[in-house]
Backbone as CSV, one residue per row, in Angstrom:
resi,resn,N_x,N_y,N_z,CA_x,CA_y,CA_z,C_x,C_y,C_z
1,UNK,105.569,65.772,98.012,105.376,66.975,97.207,104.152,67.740,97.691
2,UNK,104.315,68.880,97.771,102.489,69.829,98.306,102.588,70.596,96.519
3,UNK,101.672,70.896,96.643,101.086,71.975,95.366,100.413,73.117,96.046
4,UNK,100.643,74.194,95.632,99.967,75.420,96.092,99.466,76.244,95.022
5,UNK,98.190,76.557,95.351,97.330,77.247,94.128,96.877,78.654,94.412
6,UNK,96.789,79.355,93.940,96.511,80.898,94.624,95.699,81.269,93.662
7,UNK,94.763,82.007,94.141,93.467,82.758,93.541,93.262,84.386,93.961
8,UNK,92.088,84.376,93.309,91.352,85.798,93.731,91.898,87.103,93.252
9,UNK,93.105,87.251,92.461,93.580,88.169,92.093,93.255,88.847,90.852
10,UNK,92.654,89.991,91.113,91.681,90.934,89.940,92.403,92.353,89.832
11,UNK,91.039,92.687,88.932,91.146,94.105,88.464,90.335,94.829,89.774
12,UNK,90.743,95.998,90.614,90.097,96.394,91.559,90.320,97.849,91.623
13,UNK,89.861,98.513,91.692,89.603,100.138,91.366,90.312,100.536,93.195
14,UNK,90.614,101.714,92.848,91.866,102.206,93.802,91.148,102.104,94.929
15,UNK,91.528,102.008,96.066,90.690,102.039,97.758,89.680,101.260,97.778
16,UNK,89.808,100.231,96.800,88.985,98.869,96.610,89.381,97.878,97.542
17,UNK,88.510,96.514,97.664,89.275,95.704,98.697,89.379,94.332,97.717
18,UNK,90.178,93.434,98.205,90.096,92.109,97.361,90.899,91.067,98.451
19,UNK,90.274,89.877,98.370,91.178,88.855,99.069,91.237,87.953,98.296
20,UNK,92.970,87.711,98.565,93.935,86.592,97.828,93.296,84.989,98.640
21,UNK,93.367,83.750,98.307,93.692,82.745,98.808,94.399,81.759,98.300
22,UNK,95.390,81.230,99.113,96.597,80.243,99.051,95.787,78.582,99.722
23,UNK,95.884,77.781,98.959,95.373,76.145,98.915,96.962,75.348,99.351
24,UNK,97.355,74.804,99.979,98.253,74.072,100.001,97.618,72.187,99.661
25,UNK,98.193,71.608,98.613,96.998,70.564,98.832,98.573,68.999,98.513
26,UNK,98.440,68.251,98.475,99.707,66.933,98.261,100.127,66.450,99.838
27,UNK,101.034,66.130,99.964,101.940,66.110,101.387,101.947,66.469,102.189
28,UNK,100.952,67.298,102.989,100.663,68.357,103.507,101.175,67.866,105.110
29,UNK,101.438,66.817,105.490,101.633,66.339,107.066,102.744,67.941,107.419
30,UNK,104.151,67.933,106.653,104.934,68.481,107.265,105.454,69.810,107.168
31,UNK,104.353,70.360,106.368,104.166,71.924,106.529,104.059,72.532,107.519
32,UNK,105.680,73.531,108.135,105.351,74.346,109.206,105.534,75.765,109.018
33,UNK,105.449,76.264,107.846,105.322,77.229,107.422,104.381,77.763,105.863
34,UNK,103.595,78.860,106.146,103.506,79.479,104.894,103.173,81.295,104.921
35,UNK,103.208,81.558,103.432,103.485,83.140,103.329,103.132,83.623,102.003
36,UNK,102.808,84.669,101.868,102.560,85.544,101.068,104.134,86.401,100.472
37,UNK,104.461,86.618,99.274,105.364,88.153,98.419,104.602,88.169,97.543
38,UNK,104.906,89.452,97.400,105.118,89.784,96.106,106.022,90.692,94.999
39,UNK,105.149,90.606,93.769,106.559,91.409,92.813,105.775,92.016,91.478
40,UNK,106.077,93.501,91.874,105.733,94.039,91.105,106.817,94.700,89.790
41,UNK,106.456,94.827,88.522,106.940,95.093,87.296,108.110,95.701,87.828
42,UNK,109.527,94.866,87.696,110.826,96.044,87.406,111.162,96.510,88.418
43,UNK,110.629,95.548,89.766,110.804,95.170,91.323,111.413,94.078,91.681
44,UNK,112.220,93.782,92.869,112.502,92.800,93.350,111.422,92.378,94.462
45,UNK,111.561,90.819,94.325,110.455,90.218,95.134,110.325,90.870,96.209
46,UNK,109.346,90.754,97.097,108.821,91.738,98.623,108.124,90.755,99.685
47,UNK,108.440,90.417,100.652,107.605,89.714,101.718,106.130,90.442,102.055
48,UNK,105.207,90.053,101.862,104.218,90.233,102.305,104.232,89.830,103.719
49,UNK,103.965,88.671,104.078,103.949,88.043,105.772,103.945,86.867,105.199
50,UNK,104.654,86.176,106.278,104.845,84.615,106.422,104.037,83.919,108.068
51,UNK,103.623,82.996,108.108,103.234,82.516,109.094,104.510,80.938,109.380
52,UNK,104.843,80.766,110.367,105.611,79.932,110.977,104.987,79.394,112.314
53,UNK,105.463,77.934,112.202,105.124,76.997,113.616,106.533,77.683,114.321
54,UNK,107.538,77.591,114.466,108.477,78.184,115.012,108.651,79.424,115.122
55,UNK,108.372,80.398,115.134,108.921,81.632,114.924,107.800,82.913,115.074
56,UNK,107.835,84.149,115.046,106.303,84.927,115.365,106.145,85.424,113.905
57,UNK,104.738,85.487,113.474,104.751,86.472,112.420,105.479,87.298,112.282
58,UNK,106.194,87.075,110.562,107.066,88.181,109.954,106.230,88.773,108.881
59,UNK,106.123,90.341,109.119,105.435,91.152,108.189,106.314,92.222,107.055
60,UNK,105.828,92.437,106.106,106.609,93.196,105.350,106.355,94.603,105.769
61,UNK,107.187,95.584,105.315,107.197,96.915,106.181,106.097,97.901,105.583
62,UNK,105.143,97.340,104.430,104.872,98.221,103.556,102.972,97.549,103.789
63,UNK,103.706,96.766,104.967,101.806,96.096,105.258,100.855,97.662,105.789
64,UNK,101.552,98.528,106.395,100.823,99.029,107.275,99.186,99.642,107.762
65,UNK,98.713,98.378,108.133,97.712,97.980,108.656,96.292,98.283,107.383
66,UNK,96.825,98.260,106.086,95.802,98.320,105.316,95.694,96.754,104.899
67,UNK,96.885,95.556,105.039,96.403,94.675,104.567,96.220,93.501,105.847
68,UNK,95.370,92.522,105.966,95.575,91.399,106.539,95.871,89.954,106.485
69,UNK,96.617,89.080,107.208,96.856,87.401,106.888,96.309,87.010,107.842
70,UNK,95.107,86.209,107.345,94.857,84.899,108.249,94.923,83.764,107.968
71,UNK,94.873,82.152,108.778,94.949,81.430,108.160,94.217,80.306,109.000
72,UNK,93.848,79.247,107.764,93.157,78.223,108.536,94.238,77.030,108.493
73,UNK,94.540,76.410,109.669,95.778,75.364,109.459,95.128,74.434,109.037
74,UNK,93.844,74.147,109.500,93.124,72.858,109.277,92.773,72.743,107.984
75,UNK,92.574,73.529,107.218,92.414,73.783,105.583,93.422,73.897,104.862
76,UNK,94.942,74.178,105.855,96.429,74.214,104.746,95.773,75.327,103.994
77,UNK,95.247,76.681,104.274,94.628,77.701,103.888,95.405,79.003,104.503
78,UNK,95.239,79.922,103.425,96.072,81.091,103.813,95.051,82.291,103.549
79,UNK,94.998,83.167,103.927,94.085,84.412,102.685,94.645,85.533,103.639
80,UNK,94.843,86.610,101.964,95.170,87.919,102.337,94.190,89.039,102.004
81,UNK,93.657,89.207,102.789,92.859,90.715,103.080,93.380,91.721,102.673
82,UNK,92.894,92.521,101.606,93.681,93.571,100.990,92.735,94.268,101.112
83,UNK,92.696,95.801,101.831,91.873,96.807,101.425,92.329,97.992,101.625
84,UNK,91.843,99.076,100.891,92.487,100.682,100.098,93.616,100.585,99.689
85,UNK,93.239,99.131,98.403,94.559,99.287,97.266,94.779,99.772,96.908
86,UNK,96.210,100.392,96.307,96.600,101.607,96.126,97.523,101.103,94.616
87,UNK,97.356,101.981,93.811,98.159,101.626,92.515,99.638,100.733,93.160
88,UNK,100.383,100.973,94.017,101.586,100.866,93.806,101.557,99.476,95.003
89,UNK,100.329,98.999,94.841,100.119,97.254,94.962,99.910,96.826,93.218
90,UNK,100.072,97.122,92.913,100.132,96.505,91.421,100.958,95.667,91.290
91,UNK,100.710,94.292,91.671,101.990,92.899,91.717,101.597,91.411,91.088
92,UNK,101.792,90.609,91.177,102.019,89.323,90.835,102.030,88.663,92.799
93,UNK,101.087,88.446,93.268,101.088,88.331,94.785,101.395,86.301,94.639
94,UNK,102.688,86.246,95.273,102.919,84.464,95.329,102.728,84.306,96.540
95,UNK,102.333,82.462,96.947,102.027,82.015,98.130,103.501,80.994,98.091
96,UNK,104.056,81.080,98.998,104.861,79.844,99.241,104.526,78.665,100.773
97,UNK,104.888,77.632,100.621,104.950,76.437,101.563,105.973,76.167,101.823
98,UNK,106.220,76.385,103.018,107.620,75.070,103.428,107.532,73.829,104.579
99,UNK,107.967,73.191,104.174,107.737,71.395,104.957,109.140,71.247,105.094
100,UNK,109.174,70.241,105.626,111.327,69.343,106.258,111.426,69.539,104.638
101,UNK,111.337,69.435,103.797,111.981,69.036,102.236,112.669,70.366,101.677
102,UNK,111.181,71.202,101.518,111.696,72.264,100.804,111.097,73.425,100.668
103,UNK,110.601,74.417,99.959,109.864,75.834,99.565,108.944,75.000,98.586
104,UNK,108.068,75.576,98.836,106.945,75.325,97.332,106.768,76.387,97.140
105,UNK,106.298,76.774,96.057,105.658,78.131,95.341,104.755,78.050,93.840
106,UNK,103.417,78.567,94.622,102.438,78.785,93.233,103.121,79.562,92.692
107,UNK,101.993,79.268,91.522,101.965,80.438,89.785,101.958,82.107,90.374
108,UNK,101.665,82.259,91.660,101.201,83.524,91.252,99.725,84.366,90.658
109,UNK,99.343,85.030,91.689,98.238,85.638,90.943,98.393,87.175,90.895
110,UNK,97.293,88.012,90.212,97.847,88.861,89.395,96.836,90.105,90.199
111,UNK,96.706,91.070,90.811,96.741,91.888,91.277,96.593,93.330,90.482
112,UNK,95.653,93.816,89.698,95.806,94.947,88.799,95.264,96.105,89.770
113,UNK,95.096,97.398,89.705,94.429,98.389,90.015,94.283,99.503,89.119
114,UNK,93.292,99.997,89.048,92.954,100.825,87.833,91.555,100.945,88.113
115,UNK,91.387,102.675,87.321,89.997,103.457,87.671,89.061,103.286,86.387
């Protein structure tokens, strides 16, 4: 089993910056993937970016170049660089894990913007 915990998600005034971080912590040997969506009110879920041992970074189309993913493998660590948030990032930002078993997915953190 892994557990994934996600933080950092606030109240941040418009063209503000904030970074998310994703903890992967349990089972962790066979994690070869993890990623960022999200979902905002009365939206269907949205890929943020995923990182993969197989495959090249997949980004969502709506990244454009205001947000960033980096990650530390050695920490099972993820963080998303968000800056000149814009109201219509107003989401619920989830981290998921995947290992040989299955998807994990945190709670979710919460992402407001407002002046």
């Amino acid at each position: 089993q892994v557990q994934v915990v996600e933080t950092g998600g606030d109240l941040v005034q418009p063209v503000g910056s904030l970074r998310l971080s994703c903890v992967a912590s349990g089972d962790t040997v066979g994690i070869y993937a993890m990623g960022w969506y999200r979902q905002a009110p009365g939206k269907q879920r949205e890929l943020v970016a995923g990182f993969s041992s197989y495959r090249s970074t997949n980004y969502g189309v709506f990244m454009k170049g205001r947000f960033t993913i980096t990650r530390d493998t050695a920490k099972n660590t993820l963080y998303f660089q968000m800056d000149s948030v814009l109201p219509e990032d107003v989401a619920v930002y989830l981290c998921y894990v995947d290992d040989n078993d299955a998807r994990y997915w945190g709670q979710g953190t919460q992402v407001t913007v407002s002046s």
